[in-house]
MIROVO-787323 format. One record per residue: residue number from 1; chain; x, y, z of N, C-alpha, C in turn. Coordinates in nm, 3 decimals. Example, Ala and Ser with C-alpha at 12.3 -4.5 7.8 and 13.67 -1.06 7.14 Angstrom:
2
    k  c      n_X      n_Y      n_Z     ca_X     ca_Y     ca_Z      c_X      c_Y      c_Z
    1  A    1.319   -0.569    0.780    1.230   -0.450    0.780    1.320   -0.330    0.780
    2  A    1.285   -0.225    0.708    1.367   -0.106    0.714    1.290    0.003    0.787
This chain:
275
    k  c      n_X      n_Y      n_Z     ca_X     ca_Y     ca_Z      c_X      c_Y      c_Z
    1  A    5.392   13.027   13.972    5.417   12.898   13.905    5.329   12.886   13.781
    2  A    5.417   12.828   13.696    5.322   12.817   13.580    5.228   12.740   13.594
    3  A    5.218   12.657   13.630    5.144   12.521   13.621    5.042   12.521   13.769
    4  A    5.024   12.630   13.828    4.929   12.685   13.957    4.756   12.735   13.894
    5  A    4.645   12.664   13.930    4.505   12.696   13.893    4.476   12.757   13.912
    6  A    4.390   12.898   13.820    4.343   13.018   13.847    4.203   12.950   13.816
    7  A    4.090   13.065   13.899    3.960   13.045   13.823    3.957   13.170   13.755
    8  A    3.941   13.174   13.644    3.982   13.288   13.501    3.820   13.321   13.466
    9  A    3.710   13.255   13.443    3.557   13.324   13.396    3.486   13.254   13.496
   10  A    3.376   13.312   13.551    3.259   13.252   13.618    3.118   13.273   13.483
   11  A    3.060   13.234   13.474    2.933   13.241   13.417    2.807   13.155   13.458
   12  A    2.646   13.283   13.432    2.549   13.232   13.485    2.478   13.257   13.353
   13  A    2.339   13.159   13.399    2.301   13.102   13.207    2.161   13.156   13.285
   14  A    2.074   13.251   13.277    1.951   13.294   13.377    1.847   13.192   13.305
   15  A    1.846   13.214   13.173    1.749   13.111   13.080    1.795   12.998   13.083
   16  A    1.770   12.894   13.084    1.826   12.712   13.006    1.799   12.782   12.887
   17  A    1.930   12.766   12.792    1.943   12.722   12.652    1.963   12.882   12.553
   18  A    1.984   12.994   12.669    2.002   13.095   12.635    2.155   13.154   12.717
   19  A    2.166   13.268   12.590    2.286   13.312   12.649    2.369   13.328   12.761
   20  A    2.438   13.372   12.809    2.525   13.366   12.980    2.523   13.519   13.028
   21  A    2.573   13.555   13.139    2.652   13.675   13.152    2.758   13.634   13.258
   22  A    2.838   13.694   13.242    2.996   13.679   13.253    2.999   13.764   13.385
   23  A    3.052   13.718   13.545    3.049   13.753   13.661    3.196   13.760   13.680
   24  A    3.226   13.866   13.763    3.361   13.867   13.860    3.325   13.792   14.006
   25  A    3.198   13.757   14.041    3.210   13.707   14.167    3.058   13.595   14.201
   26  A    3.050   13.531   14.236    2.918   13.436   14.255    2.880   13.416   14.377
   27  A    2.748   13.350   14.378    2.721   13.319   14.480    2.670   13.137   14.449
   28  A    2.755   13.077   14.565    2.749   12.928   14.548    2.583   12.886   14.646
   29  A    2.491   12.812   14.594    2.381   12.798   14.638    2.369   12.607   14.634
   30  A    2.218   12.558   14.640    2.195   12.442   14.738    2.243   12.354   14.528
   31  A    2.093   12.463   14.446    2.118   12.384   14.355    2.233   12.485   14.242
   32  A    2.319   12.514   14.248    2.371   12.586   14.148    2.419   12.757   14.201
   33  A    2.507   12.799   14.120    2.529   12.967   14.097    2.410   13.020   14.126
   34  A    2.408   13.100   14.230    2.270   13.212   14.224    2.223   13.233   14.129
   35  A    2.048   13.242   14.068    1.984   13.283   13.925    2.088   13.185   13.820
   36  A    2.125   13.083   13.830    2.187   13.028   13.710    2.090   12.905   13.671
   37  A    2.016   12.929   13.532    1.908   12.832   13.493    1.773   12.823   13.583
   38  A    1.750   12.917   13.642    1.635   12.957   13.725    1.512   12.974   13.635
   39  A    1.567   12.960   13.513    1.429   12.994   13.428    1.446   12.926   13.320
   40  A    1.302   12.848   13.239    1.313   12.779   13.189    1.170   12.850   13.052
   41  A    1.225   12.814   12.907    1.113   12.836   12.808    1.042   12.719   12.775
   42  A    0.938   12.671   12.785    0.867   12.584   12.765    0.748   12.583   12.661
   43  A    0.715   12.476   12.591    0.603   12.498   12.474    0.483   12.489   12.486
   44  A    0.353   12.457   12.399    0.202   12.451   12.495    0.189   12.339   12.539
   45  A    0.325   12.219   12.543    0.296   12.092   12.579    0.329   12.091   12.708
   46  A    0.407   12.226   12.761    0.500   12.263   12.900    0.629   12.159   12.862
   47  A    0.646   12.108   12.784    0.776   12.060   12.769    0.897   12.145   12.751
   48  A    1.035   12.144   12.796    1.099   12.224   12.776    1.204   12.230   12.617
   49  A    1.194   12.386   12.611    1.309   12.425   12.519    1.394   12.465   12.473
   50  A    1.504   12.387   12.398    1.683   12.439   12.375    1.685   12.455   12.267
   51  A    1.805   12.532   12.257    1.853   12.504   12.093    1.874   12.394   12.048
   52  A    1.876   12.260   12.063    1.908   12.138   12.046    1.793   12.103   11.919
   53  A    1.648   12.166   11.908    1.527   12.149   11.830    1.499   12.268   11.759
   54  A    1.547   12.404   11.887    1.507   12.537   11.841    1.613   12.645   11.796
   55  A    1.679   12.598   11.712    1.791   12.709   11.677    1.807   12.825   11.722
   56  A    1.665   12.907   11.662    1.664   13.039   11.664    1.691   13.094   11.848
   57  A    1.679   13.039   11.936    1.694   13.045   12.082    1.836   13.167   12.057
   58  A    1.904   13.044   11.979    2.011   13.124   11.993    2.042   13.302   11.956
   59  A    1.934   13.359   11.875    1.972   13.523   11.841    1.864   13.541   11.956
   60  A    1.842   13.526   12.072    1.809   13.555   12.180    1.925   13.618   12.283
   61  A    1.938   13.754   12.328    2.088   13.753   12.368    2.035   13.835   12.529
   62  A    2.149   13.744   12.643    2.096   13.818   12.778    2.174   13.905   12.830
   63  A    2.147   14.015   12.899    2.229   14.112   12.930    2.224   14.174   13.101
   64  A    2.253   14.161   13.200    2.253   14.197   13.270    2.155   14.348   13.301
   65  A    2.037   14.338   13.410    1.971   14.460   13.420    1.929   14.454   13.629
   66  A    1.947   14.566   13.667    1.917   14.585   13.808    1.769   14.447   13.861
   67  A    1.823   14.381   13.970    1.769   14.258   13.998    1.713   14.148   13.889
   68  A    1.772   14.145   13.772    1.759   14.085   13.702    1.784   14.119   13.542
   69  A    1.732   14.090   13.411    1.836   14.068   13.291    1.755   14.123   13.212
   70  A    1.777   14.135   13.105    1.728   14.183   12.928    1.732   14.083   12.862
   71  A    1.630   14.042   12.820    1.585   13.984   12.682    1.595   14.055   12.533
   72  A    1.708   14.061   12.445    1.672   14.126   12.345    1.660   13.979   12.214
   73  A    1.650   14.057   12.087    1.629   13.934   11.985    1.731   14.026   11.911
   74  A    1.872   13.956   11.860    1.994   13.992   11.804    1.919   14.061   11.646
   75  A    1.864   14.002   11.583    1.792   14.040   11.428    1.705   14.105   11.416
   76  A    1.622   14.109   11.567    1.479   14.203   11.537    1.501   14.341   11.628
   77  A    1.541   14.428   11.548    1.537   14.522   11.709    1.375   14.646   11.716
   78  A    1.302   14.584   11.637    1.162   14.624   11.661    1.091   14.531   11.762
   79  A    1.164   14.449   11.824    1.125   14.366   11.928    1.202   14.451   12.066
   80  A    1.173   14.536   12.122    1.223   14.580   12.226    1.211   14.513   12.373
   81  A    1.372   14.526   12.415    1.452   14.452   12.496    1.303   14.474   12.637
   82  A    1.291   14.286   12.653    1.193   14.260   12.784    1.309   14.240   12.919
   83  A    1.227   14.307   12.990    1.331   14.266   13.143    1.221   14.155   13.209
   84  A    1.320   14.058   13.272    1.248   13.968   13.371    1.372   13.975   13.477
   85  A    1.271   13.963   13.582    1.362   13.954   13.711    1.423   13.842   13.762
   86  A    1.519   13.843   13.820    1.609   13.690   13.876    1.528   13.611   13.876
   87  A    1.380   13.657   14.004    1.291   13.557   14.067    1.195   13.589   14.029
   88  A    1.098   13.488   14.018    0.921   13.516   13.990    0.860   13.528   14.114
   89  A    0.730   13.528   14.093    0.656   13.495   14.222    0.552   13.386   14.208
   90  A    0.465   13.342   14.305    0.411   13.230   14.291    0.275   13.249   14.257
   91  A    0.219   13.336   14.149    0.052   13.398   14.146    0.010   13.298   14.042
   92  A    0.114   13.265   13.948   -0.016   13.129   13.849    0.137   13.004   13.858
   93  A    0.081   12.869   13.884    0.126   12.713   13.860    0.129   12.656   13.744
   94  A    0.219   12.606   13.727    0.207   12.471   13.655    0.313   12.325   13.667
   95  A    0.318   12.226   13.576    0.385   12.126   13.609    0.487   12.152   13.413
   96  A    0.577   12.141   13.467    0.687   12.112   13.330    0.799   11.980   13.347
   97  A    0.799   12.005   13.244    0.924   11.885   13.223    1.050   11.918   13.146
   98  A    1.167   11.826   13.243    1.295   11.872   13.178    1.323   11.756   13.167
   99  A    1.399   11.659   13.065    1.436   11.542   13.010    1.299   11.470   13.080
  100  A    1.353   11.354   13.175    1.253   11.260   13.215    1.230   11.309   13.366
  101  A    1.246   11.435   13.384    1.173   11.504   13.519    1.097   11.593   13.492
  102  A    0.929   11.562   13.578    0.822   11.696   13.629    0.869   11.744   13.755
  103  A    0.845   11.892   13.680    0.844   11.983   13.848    0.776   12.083   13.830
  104  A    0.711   12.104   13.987    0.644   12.233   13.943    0.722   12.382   13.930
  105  A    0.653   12.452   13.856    0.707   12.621   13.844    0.646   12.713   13.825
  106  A    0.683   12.799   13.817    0.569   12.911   13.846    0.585   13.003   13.735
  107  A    0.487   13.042   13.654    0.415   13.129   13.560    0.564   13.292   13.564
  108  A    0.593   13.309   13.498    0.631   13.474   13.455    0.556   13.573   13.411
  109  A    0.572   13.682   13.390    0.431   13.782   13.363    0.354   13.728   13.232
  110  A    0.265   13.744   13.225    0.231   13.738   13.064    0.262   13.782   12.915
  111  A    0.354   13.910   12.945    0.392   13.970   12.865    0.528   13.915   12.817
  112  A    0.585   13.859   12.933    0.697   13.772   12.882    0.694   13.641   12.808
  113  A    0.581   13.569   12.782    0.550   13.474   12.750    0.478   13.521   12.619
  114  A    0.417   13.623   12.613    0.386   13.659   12.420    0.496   13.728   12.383
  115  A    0.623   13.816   12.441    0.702   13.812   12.394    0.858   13.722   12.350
  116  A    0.800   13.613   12.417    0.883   13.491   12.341    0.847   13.436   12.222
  117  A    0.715   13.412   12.249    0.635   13.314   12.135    0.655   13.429   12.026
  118  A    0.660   13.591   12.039    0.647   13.658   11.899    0.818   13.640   11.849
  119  A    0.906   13.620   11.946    1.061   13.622   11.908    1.109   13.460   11.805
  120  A    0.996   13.353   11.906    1.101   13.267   11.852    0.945   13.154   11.724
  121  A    0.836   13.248   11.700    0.747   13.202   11.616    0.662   13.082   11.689
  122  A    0.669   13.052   11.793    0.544   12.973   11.839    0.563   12.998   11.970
  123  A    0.458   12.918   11.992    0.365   12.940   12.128    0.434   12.889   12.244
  124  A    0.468   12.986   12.313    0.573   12.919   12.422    0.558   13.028   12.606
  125  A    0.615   12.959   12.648    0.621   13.012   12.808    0.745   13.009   12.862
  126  A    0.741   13.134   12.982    0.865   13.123   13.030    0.800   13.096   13.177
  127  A    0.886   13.026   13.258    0.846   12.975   13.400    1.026   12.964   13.468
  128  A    0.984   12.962   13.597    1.065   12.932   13.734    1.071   12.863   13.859
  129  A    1.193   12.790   13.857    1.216   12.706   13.957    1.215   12.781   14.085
  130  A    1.120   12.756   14.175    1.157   12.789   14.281    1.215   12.745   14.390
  131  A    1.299   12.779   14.503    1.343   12.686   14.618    1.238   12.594   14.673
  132  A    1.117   12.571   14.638    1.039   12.461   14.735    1.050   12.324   14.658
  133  A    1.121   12.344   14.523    1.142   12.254   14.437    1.286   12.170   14.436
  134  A    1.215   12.034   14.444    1.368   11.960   14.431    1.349   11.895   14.348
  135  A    1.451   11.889   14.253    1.546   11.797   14.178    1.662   11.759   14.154
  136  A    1.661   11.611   14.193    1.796   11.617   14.212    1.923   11.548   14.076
  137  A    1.989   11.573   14.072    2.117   11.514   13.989    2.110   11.379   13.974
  138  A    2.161   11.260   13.951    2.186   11.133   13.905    2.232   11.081   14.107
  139  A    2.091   10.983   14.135    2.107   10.948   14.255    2.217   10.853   14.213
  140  A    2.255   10.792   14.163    2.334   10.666   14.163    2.457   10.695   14.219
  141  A    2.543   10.842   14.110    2.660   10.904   14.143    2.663   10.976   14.251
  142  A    2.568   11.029   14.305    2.532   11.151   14.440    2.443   11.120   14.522
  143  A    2.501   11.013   14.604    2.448   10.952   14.695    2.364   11.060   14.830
  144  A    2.455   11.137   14.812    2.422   11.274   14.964    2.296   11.349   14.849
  145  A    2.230   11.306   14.775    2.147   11.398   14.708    2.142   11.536   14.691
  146  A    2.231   11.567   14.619    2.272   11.719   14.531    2.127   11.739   14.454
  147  A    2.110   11.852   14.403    2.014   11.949   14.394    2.079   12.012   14.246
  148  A    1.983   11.993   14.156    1.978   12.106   14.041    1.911   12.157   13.988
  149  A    1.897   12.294   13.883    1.816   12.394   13.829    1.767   12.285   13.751
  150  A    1.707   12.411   13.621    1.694   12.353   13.519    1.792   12.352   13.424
  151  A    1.939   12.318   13.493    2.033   12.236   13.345    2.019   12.117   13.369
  152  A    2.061   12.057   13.249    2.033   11.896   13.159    2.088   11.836   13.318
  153  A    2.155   11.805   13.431    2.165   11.688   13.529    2.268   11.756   13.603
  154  A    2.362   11.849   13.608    2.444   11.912   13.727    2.453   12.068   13.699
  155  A    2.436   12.058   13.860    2.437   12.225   13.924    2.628   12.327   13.876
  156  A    2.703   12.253   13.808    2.783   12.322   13.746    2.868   12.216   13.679
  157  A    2.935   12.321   13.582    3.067   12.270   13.428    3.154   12.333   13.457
  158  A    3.275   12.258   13.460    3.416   12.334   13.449    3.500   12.258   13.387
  159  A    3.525   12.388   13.316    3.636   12.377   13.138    3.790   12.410   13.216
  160  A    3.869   12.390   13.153    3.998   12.448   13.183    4.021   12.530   13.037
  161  A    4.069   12.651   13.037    4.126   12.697   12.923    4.197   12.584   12.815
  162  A    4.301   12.526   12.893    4.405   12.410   12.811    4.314   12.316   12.710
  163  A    4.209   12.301   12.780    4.163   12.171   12.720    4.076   12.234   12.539
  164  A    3.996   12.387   12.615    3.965   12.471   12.467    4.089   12.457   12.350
  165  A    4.223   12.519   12.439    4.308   12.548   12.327    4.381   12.400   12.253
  166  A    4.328   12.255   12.346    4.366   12.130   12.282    4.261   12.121   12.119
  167  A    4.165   12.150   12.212    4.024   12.097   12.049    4.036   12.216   11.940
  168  A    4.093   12.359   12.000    4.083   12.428   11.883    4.194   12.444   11.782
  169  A    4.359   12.337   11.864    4.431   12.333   11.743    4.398   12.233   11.684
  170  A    4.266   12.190   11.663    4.245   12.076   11.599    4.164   12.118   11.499
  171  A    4.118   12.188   11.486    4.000   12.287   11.439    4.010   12.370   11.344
  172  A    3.983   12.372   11.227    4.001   12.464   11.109    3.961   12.610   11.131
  173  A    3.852   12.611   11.203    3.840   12.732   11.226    3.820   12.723   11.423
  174  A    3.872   12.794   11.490    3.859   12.821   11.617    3.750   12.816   11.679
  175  A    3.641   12.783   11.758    3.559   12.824   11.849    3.564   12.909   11.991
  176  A    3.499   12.947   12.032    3.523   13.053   12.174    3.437   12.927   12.306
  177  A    3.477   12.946   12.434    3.426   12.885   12.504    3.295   12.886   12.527
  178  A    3.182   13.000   12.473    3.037   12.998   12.515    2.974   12.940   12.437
  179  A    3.062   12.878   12.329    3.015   12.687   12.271    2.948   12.610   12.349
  180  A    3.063   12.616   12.483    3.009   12.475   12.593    2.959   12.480   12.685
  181  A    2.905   12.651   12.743    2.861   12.699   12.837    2.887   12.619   12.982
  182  A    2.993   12.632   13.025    3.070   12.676   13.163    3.033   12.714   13.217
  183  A    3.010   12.707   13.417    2.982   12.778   13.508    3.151   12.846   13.523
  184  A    3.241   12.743   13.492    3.393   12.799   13.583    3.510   12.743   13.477
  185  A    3.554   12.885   13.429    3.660   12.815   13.363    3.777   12.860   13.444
  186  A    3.864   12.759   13.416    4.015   12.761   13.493    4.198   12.744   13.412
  187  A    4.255   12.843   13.466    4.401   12.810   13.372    4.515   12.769   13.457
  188  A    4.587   12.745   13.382    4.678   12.592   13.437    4.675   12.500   13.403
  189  A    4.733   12.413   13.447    4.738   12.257   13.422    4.739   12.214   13.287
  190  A    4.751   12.083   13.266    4.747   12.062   13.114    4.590   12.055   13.042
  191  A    4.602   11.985   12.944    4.438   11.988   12.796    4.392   11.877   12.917
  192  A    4.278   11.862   12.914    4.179   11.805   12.998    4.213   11.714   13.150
  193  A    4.317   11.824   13.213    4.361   11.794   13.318    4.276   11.769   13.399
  194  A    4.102   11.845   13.387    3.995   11.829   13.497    3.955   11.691   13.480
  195  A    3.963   11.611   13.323    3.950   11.483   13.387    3.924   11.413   13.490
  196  A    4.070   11.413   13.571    4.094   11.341   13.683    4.077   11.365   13.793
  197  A    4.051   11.521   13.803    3.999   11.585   13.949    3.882   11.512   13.984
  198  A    3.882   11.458   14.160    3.818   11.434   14.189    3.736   11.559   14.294
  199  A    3.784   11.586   14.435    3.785   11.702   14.488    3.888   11.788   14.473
  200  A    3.805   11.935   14.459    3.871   12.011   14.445    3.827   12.154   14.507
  201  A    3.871   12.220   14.543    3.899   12.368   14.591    3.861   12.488   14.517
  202  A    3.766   12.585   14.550    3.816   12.707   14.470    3.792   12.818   14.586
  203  A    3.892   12.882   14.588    3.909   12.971   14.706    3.858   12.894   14.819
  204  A    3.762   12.889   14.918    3.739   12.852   15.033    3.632   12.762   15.018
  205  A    3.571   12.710   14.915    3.488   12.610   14.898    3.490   12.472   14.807
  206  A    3.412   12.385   14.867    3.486   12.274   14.823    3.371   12.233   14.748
  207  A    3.436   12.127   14.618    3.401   12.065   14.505    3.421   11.938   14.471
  208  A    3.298   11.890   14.403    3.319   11.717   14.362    3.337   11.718   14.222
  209  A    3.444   11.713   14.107    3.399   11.642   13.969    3.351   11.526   13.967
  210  A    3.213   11.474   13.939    3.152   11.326   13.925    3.171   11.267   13.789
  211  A    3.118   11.340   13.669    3.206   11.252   13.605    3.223   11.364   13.469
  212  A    3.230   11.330   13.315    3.301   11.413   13.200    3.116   11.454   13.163
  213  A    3.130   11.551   13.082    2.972   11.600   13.022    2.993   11.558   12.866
  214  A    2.910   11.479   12.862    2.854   11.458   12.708    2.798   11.560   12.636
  215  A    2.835   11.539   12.509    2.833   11.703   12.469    2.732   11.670   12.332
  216  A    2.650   11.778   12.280    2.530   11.728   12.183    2.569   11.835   12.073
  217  A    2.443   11.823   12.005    2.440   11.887   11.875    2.456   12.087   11.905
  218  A    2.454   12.145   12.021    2.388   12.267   12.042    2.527   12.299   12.040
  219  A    2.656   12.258   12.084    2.779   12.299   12.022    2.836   12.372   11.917
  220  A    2.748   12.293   11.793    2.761   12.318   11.663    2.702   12.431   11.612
  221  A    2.604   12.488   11.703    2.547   12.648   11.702    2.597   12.776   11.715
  222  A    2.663   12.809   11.600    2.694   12.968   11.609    2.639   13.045   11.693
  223  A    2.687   13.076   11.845    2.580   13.149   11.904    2.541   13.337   11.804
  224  A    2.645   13.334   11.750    2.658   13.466   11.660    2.548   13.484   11.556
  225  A    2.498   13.402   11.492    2.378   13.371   11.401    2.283   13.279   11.379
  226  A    2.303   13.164   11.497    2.240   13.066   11.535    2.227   12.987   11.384
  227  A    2.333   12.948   11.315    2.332   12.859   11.233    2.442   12.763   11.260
  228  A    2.368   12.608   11.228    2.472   12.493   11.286    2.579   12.479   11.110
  229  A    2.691   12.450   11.210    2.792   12.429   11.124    2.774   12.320   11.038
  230  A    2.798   12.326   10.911    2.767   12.245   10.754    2.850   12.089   10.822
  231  A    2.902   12.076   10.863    3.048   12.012   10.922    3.016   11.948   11.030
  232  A    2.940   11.977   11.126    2.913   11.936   11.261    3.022   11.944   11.369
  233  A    3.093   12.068   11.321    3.212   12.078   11.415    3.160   12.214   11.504
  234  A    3.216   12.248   11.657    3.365   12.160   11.686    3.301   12.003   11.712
  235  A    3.215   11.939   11.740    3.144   11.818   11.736    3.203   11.708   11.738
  236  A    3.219   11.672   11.581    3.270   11.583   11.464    3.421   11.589   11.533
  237  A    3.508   11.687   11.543    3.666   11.664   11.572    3.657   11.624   11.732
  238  A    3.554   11.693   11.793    3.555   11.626   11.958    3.551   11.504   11.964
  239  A    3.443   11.496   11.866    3.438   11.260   11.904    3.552   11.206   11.843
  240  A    3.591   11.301   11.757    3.753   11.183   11.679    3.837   11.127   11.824
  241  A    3.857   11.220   11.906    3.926   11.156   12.005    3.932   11.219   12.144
  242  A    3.780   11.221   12.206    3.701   11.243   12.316    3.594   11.198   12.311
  243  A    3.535   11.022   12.242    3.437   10.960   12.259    3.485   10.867   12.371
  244  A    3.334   10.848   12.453    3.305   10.726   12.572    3.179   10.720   12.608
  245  A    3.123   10.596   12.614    3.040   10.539   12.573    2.931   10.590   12.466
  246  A    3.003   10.626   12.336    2.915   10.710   12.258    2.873   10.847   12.246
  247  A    2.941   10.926   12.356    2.905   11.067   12.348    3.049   11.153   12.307
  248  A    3.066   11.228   12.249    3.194   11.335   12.259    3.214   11.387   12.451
  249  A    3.283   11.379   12.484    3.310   11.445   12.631    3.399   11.560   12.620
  250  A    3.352   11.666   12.692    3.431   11.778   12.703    3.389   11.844   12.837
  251  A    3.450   11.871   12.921    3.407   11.949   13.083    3.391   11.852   13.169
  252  A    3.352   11.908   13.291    3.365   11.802   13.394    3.227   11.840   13.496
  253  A    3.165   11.752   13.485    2.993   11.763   13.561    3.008   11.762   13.708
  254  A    3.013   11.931   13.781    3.052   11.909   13.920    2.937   11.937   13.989
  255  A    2.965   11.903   14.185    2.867   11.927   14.239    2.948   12.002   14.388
  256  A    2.868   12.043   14.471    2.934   12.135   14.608    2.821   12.055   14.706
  257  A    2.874   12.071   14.817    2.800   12.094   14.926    2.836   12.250   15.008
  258  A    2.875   12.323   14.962    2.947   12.441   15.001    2.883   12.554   14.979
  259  A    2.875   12.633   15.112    2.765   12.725   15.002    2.880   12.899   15.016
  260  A    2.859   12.976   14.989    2.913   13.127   14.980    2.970   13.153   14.846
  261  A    3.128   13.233   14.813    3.153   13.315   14.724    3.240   13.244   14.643
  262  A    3.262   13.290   14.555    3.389   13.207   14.418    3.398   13.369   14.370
  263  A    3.538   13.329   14.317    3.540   13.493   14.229    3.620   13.452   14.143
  264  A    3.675   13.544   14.025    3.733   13.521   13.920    3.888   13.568   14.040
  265  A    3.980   13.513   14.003    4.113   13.489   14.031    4.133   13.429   14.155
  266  A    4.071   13.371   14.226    4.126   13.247   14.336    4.182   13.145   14.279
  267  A    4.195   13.058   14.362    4.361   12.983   14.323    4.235   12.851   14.334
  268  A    4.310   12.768   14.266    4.183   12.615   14.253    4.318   12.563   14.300
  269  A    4.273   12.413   14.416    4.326   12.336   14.481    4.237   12.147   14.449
  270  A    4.353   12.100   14.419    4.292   11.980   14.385    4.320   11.884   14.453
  271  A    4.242   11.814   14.559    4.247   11.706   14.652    4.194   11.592   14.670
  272  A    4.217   11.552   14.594    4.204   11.415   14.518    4.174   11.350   14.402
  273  A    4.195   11.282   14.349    4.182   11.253   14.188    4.092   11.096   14.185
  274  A    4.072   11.086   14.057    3.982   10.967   13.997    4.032   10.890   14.010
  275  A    3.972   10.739   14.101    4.085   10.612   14.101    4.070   10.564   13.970
C-alpha cells in the first residue's frame, strides 16, 4: 500500500550538537537510543555547547569506530581523528548544565578535552551522562516521568520523509534531513502527518508523540561548512507557515516506555491520534 509507514533512517547523535551516524538497527533504552547524546562538550563555565553559539561544532564530523566513534575536524586534517568510547568511566566528577538543568557527569580522558579546545579554539570539555543520572523531560506533559540524555527535552524526533519533501518544495535551494537531526525517520503518509500521532508503533514497541519540536537557529547551519545561511533558511520559510506559539515547528517530540530493537524497515502503526 502506498500510504503504509515504513521506518526508512534510524540515527544516533553520540555528541549533543555534533554530527549523527546512520544505524540499520537500535537499541531502545530508559532515556533514549543506546549512546545517543551520551556525551556532552562543555566550556570552563561547565555550561553546555551547540552550534546554536558555536558554529564551528559543526566541521566536527563523527564516524563510527569499534565500541565507540571518531572525532575528526572536516578542515584540519593535521588534527588526527580522536576515538572516544560509547561510555566513560567514573575516575574524575563534575556538575554541568544543560538549558535550566544540573547534572552530574563524568570527566573523558584528558586528551579528549585538549583535543577539542585545540579543534574548536577555546577551552572546553567533553563529559558523560551516566545511568545513575536522571533527568527527566517536561513533568507537566510526562506525567509517568520519562528520562532524557543530553538533548534539549526528549529522548527522541521523528520526521516523516513527506513532511522534508513539503518544506523543500518551498525552498530555493533543497536541504537534506541532518538539518533537523532525527532519531526516526518514516515514509508514508502525508507532509506532517506525525502531527497528529498520538501512540504509535514501530515494529514491536510502543510510542508517545507529546507534542511538535520547535526548531532554532542551528537549522540554518550548513552542516557541510558550518556556515549559517545569509537568508535564515530553511528557518525563515518554516515559520511562514509552521509557526505556534512563536517557534517554527517541524518533527514530533516522542517518548517510549518500551525498551528492545527498532530497525530500519518495520512497519509503523498508529494508535491513536491528538484530540
Amino acid at each position: 500500500m502506498s500510504d503504509s509507514l515504513l521506518l526508512t533512517d534510524l540515527y544516533i547523535y553520540p555528541v549533543k550538537s555534533l554530527g549523527g551516524i546512520r544505524l540499520t538497527e537500535a537499541v531502545v533504552e530508559p532515556r533514549g537510543l543506546r549512546h545517543d547524546r551520551r556525551w556532552l562538550i562543555v566550556n570552563e563555565h561547565n555550561q553546555f555547547m551547540t552550534q546554536r553559539q558555536t558554529a564551528a561544532m559543526a566541521h566536527l564530523q563523527v564516524a563510527p569506530a569499534y565500541n565507540g566513534f571518531l572525532l575528526s575536524h572536516q578542515q584540519r586534517p593535521e588534527l588526527l581523528p580522536l576515538y572516544v568510547p560509547f561510555e566513560a568511566t567514573p575516575e574524575k566528577t563534575l556538575f554541568v548544565t544543560v538549558w535550566d538543568d544540573m547534572v552530574f557527569a563524568w570527566r573523558a580522558r584528558p586528551e579528549c578535552d585538549e583535543w577539542l579546545s585545540e579543534a574548536l579554539g577555546q577551552s572546553c570539555k567533553l563529559v558523560y551522562m551516566s545511568d545513575m543520572v536522571r533527568r527527566d523531560t517536561e513533568p507537566d506533559l510526562n506525567p509517568e516521568g520519562q528520562l532524557v540524555s543530553f538533548a534539549d527535552a526528549y529522548p527522541f524526533l521523528l520526521i516523516g520523509q513527506a513532511s522534508l519533501l513539503d518544506l523543500n518544495n518551498r525552498l530555493g535551494e533543497p536541504v537534506g534531513m541532518e538539518r533537523f537531526r532525527p532519531n526516526f525517520v518514516f515514509s508514508g503518509g502525508a507532509a506532517f502527518a506525525e502531527d497528529s500521532w498520538s501512540q504509535f508503533r514501530i515494529g514491536e514497541l510502543d510510542f508517545r508523540a507529546v507534542r511538535a519540536c520547535g526548531r532554532c537557529v542551528l537549522t540554518t547551519i550548513d552542516p557541510a561548512t558550518a556556515q549559517k545561511n545569509a537568508l535564515g533558511e530553511p528557518l525563515r520559510t518554516l515559520a511562514s507557515y509552521r509557526t505556534e506559539d512563536g517557534s517554527a515547528m517541524f518533527g514530533q517530540n516522542v517518548t517510549s516506555a518500551g525498551r528492545g530493537r527498532v530497525a530500519v524497515g518495520q512497519p509503523i502503526a498508529v494508535h491513536s491520534y491528538k484530540a
